[in-house]
Backbone bond lengths (Angstrom), bond angles and torsions (degrees), N, CA, C in turn:
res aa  C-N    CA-C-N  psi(-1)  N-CA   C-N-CA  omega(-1)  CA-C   N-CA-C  phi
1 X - - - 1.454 - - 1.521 111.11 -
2 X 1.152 123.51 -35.76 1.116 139.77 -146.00 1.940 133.22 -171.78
3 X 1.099 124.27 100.68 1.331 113.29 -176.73 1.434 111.70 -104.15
4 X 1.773 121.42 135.02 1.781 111.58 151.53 1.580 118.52 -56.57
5 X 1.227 104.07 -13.38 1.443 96.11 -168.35 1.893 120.00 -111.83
6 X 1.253 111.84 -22.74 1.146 137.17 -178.57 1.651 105.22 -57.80
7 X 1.365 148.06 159.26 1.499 142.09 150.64 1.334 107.26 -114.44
8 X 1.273 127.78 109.02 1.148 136.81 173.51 1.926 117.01 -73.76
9 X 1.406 116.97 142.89 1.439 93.76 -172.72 1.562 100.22 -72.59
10 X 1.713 117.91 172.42 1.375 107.68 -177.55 1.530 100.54 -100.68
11 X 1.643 109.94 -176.01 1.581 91.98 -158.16 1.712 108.99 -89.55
12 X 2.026 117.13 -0.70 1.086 119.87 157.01 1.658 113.24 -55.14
13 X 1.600 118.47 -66.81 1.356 109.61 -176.92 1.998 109.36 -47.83
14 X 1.300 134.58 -33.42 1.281 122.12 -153.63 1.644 93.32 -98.33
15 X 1.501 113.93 -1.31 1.462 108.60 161.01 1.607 115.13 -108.68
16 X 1.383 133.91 -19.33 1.431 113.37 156.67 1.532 101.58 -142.07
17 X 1.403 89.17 110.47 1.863 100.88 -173.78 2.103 86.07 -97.32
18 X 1.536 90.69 126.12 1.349 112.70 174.48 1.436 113.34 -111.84
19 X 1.359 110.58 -178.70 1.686 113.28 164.04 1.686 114.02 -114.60
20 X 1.727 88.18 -15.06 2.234 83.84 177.49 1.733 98.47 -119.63
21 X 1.542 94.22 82.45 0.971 109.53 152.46 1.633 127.91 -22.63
22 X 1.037 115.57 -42.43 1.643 126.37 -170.75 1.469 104.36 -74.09
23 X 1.610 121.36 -61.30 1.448 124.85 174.99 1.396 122.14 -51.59
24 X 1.206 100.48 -46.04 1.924 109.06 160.88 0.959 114.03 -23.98
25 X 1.795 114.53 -86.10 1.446 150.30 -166.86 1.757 97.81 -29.13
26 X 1.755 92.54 -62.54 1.667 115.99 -167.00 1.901 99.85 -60.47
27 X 1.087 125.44 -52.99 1.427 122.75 163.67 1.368 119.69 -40.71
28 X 1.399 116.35 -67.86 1.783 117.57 170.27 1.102 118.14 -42.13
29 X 1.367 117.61 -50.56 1.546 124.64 -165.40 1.981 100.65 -69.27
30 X 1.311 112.41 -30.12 1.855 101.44 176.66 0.848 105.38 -120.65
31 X 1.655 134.09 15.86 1.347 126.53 114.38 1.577 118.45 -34.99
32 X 1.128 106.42 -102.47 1.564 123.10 166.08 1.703 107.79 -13.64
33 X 0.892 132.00 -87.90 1.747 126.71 169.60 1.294 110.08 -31.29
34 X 0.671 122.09 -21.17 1.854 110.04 171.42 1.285 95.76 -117.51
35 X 0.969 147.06 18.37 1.375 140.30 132.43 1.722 115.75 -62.95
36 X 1.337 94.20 -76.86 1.382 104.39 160.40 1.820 127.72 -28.72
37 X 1.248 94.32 -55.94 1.807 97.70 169.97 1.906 110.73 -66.23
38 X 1.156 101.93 -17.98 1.559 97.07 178.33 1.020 117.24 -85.83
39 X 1.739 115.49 -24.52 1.369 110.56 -173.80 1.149 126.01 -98.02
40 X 1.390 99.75 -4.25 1.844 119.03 178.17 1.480 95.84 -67.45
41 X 1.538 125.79 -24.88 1.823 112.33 -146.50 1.607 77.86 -116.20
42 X 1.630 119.22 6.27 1.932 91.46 -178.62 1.522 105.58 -106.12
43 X 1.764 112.96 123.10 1.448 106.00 -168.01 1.266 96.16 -124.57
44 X 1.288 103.78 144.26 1.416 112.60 -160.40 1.696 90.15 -135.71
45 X 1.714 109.54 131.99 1.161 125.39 161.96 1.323 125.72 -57.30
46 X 1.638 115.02 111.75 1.292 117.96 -173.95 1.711 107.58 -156.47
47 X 1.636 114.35 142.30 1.709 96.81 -162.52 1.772 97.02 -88.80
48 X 1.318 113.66 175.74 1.355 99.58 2.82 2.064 102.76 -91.17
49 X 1.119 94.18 -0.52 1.911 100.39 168.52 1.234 112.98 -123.51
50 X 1.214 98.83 170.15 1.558 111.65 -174.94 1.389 109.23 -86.48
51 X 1.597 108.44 147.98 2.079 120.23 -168.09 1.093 93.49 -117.32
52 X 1.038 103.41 168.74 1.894 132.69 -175.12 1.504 89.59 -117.06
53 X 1.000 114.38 -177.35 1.549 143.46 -179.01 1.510 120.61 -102.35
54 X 1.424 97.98 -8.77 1.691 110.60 -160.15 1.310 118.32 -64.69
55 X 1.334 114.15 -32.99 1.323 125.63 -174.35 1.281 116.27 -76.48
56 X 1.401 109.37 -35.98 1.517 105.11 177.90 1.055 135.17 -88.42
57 X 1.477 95.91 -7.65 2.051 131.87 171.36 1.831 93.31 -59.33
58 X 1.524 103.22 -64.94 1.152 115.03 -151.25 2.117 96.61 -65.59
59 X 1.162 117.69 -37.38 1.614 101.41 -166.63 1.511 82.63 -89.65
60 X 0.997 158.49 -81.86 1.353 162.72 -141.42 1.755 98.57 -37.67
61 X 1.750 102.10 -42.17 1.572 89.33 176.23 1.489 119.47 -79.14
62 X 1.759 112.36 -28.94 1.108 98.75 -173.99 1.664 116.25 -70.61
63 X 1.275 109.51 -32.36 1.411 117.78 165.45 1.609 123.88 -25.74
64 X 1.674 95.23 -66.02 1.642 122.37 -169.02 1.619 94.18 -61.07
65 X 1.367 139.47 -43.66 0.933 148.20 -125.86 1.534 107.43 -112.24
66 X 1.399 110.79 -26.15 1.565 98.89 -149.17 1.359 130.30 86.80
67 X 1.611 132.78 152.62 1.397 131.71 173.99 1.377 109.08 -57.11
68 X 1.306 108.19 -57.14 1.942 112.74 -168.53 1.890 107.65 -39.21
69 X 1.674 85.32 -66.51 1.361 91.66 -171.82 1.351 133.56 -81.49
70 X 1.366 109.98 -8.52 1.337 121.10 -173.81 1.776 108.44 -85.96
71 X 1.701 99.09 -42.05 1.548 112.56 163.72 1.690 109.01 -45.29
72 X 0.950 121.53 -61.47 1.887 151.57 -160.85 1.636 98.73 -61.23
73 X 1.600 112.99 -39.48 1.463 116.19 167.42 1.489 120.35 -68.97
74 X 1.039 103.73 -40.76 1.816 119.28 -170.82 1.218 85.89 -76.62
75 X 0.946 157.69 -50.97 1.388 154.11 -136.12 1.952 114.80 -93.26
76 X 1.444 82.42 -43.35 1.946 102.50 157.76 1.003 115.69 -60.10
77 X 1.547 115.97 -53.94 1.808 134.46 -167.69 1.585 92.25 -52.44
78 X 1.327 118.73 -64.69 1.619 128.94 -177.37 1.395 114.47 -79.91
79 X 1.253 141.96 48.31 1.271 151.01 168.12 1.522 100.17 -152.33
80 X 1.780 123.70 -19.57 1.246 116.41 179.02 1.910 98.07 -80.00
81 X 1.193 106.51 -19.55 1.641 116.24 -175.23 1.528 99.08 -81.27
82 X 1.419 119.39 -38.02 1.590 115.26 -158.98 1.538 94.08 -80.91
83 X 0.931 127.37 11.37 1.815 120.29 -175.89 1.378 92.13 -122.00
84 X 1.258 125.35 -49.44 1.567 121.97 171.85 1.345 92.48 136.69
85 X 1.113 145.53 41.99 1.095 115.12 160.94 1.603 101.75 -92.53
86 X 1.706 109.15 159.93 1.417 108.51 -178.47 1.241 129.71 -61.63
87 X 1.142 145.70 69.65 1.749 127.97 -135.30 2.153 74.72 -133.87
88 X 0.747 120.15 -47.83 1.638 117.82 -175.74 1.664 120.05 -43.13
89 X 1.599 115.79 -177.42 1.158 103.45 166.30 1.772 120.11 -86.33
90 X 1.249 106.83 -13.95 1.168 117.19 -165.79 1.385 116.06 -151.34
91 X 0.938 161.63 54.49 1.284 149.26 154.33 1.529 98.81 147.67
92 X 1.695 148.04 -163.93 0.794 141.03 -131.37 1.928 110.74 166.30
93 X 1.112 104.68 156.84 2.097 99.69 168.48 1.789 90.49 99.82
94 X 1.465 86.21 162.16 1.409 90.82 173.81 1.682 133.78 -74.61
95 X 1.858 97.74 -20.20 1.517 108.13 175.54 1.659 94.61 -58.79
96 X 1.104 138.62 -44.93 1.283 141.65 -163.02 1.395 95.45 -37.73
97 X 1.263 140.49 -55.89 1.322 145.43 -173.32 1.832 101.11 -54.29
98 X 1.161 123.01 -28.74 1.183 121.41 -165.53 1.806 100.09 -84.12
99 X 1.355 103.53 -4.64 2.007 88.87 -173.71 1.536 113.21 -122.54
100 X 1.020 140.64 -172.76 1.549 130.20 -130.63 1.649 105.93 -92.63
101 X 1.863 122.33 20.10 1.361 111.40 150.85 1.272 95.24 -98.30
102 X 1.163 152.82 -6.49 1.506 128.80 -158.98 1.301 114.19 -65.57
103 X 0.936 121.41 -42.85 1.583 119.08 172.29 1.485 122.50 -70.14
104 X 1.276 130.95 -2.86 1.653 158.83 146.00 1.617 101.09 -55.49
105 X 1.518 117.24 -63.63 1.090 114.82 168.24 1.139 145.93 -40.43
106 X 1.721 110.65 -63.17 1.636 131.18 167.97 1.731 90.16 -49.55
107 X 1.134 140.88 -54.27 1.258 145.00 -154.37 1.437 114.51 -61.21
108 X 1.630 118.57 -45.67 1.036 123.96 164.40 1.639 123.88 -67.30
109 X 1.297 110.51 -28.23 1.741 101.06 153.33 1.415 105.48 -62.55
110 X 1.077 135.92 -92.26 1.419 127.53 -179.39 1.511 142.64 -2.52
111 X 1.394 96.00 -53.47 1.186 139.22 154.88 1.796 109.64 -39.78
112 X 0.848 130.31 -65.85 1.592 165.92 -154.52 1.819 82.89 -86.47
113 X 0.940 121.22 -88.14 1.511 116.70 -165.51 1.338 113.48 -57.15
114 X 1.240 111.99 -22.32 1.637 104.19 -170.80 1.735 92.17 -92.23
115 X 1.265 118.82 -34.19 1.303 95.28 -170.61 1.615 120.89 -95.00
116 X 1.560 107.33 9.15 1.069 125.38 150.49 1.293 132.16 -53.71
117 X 1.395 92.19 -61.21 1.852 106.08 172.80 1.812 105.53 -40.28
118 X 1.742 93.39 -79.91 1.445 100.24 175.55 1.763 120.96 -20.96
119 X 1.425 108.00 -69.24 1.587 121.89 142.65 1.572 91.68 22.16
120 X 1.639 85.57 -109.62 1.786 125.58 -160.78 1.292 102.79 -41.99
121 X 1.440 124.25 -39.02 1.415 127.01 -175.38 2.331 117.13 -87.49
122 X 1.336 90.40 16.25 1.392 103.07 159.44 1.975 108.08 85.46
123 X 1.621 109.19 6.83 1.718 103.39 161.87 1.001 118.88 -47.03
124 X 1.551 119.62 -36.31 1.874 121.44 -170.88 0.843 102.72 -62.36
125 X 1.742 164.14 -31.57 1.095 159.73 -89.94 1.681 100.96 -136.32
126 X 1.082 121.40 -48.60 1.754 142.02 -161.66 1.433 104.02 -112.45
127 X 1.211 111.34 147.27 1.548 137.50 173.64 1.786 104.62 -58.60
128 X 0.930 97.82 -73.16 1.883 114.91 167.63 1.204 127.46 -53.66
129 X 1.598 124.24 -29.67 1.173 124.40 159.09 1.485 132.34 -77.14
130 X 1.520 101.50 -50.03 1.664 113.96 172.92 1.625 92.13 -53.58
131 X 1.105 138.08 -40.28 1.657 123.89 -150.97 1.791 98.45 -85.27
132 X 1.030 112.03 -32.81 1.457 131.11 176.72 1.723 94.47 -66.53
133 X 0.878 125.18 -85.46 1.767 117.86 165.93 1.190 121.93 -20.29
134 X 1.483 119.22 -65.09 1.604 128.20 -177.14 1.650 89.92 -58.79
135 X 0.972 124.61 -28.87 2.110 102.70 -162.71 1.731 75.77 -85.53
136 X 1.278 127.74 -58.05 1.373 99.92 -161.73 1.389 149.41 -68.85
137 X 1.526 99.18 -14.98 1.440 109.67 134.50 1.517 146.62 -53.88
138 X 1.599 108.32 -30.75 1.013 105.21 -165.72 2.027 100.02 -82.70
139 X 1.272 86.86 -11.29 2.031 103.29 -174.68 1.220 97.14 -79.62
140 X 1.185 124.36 -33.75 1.756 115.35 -177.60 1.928 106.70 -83.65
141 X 1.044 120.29 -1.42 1.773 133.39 -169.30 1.724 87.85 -89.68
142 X 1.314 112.65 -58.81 1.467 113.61 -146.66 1.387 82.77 -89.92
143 X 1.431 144.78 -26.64 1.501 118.96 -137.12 1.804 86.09 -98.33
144 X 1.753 131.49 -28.60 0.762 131.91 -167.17 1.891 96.60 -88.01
145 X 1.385 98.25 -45.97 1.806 86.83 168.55 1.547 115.63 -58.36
146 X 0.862 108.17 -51.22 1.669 92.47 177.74 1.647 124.44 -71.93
147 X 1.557 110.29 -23.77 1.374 96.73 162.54 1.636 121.61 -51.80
148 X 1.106 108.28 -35.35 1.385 116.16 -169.75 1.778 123.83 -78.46
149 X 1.483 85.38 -22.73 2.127 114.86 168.71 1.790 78.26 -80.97
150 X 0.837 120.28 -48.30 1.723 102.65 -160.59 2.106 105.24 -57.71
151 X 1.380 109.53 -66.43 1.098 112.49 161.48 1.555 142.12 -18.60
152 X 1.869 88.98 -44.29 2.109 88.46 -169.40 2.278 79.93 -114.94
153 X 1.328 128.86 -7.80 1.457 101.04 167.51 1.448 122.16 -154.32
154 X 1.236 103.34 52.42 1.690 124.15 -154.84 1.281 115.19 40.91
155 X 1.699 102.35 168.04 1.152 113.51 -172.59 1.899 131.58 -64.13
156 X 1.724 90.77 -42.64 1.990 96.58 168.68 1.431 91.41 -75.79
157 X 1.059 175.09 113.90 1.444 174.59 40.75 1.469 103.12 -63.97
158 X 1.303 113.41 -59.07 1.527 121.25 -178.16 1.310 119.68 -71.41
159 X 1.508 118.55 -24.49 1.576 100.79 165.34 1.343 122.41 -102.66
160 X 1.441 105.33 0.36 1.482 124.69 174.26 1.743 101.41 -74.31
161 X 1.071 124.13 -43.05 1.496 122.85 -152.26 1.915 96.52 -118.91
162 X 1.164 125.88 -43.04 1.265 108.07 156.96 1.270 142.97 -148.10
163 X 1.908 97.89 62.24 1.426 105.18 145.87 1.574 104.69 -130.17
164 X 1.417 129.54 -32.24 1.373 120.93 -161.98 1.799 96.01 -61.39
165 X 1.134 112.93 -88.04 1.506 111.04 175.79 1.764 120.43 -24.35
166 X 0.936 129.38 -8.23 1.412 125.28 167.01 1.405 121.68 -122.40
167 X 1.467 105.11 26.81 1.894 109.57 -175.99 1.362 93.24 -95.05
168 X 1.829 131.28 -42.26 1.421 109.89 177.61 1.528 127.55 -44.51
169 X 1.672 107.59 -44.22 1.219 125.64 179.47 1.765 122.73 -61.69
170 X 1.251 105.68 -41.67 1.480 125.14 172.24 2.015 95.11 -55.12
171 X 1.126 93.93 -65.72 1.461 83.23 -171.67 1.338 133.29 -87.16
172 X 1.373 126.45 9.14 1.487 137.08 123.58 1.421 110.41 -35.51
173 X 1.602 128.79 -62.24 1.490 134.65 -159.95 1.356 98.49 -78.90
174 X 1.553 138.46 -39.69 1.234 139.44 -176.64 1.568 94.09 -55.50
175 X 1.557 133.37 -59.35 1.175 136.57 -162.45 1.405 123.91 -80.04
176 X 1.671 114.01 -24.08 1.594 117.72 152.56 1.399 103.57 -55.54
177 X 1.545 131.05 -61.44 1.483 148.14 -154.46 2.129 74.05 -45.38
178 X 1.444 94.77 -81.46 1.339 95.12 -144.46 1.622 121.97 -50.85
179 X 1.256 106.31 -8.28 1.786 109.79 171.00 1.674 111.80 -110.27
180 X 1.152 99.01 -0.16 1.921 109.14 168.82 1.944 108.30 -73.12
181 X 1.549 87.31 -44.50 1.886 94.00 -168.46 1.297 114.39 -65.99
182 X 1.341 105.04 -37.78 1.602 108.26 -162.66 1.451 102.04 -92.04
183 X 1.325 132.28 -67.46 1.418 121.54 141.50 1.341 133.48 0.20
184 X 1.356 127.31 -35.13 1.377 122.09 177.21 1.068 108.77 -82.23
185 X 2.098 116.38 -55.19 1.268 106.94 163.18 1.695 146.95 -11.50
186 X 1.855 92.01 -61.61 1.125 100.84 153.34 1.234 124.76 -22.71
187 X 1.354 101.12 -99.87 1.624 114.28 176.61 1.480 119.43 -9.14
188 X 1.437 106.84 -46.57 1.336 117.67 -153.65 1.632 100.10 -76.13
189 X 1.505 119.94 -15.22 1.116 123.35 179.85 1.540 116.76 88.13
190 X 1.382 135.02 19.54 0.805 145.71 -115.18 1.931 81.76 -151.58
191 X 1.440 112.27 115.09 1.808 119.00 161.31 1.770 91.90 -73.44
192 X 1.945 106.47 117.63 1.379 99.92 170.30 1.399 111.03 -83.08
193 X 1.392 117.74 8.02 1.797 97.24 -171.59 2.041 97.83 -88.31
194 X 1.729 100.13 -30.62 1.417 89.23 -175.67 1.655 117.16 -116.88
195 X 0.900 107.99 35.13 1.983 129.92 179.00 1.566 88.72 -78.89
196 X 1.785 132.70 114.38 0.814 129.35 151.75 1.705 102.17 -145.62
């Protein structure tokens, strides 16, 4: 089903296998950032608050992508914010990191590499695995966002105000994630048990 040790290709390489690696990378990666900036601004009514898209932008790429590159995107996405350009849901600059998403932020890099790895090692592939991935990303988003809500407005404040209200939503996106990954495969024409 699945190996720790195995590298599976990710489902970017098994959809445009190139030879300059480098121009690729540089395409995906501002691909992906304007993905990311699109999905921060799409809000969709859901209780008991309203979600963005961001989260599922953010593992879906690291997934598609791999650790290297999927990390390498997130990392652009949040340096295109630390200069100011508008790419966030709300506001912009590097103080931005200093107020109660910043730790949402760092999280989604994190987020991105770990479920990258997983990725490469064949989670995208299965119903049960991708969904097992998507929750564990989405646990490394909130646990580092809320460490950081813990810091600037204590800790029952911070899981009161931003994690309880966004667990319905989290797990809607965990459960698109997990029939988006394997499903695409599909598409791609691609047997996921022996695609390596």
């Amino acid at each position: 089903m699945f190996s720790v040790q195995s590298i599976y290709p990710t489902l970017a390489n098994a959809i445009w296998r190139s030879d300059s690696g480098v121009l690729r990378s540089i395409v995906l990666a501002i691909a992906g950032t304007a993905l990311l900036a699109i999905s921060a601004r799409i809000q969709v009514n859901f209780y008991p608050v309203p979600m963005t898209m961001q989260t599922f932008a953010v593992l879906v790429i690291g997934m598609s992508y791999g650790w290297r590159l999927g990390g390498a995107t997130v990392l652009l996405y949040l340096a295109q914010g630390a200069v100011g350009l508008p790419v966030f849901a709300s506001g912009a600059g590097f103080a931005y990191f200093a107020g109660p998403t910043g730790g949402y932020l760092i999280g989604f890099l994190a987020a991105a590499v770990a479920i990258g790895w997983l990725g490469e090692r064949g989670w995208d592939r299965h119903v049960v695995t991708t969904l097992a991935a998507m929750a564990i990303g989405t646990a490394i988003i909130f646990l580092l966002g809320a460490a950081w809500l813990t810091v600037l407005i204590g800790f029952e404040k911070a899981i009161t105000a931003g994690v309880i209200p966004f667990l319905l939503g989290a797990a809607f996106k965990i459960g698109l994630g997990a029939a988006f990954m394997p499903l695409s495969w599909k598409l791609v024409g691609r047997n996921p048990s022996q695609a390596r």
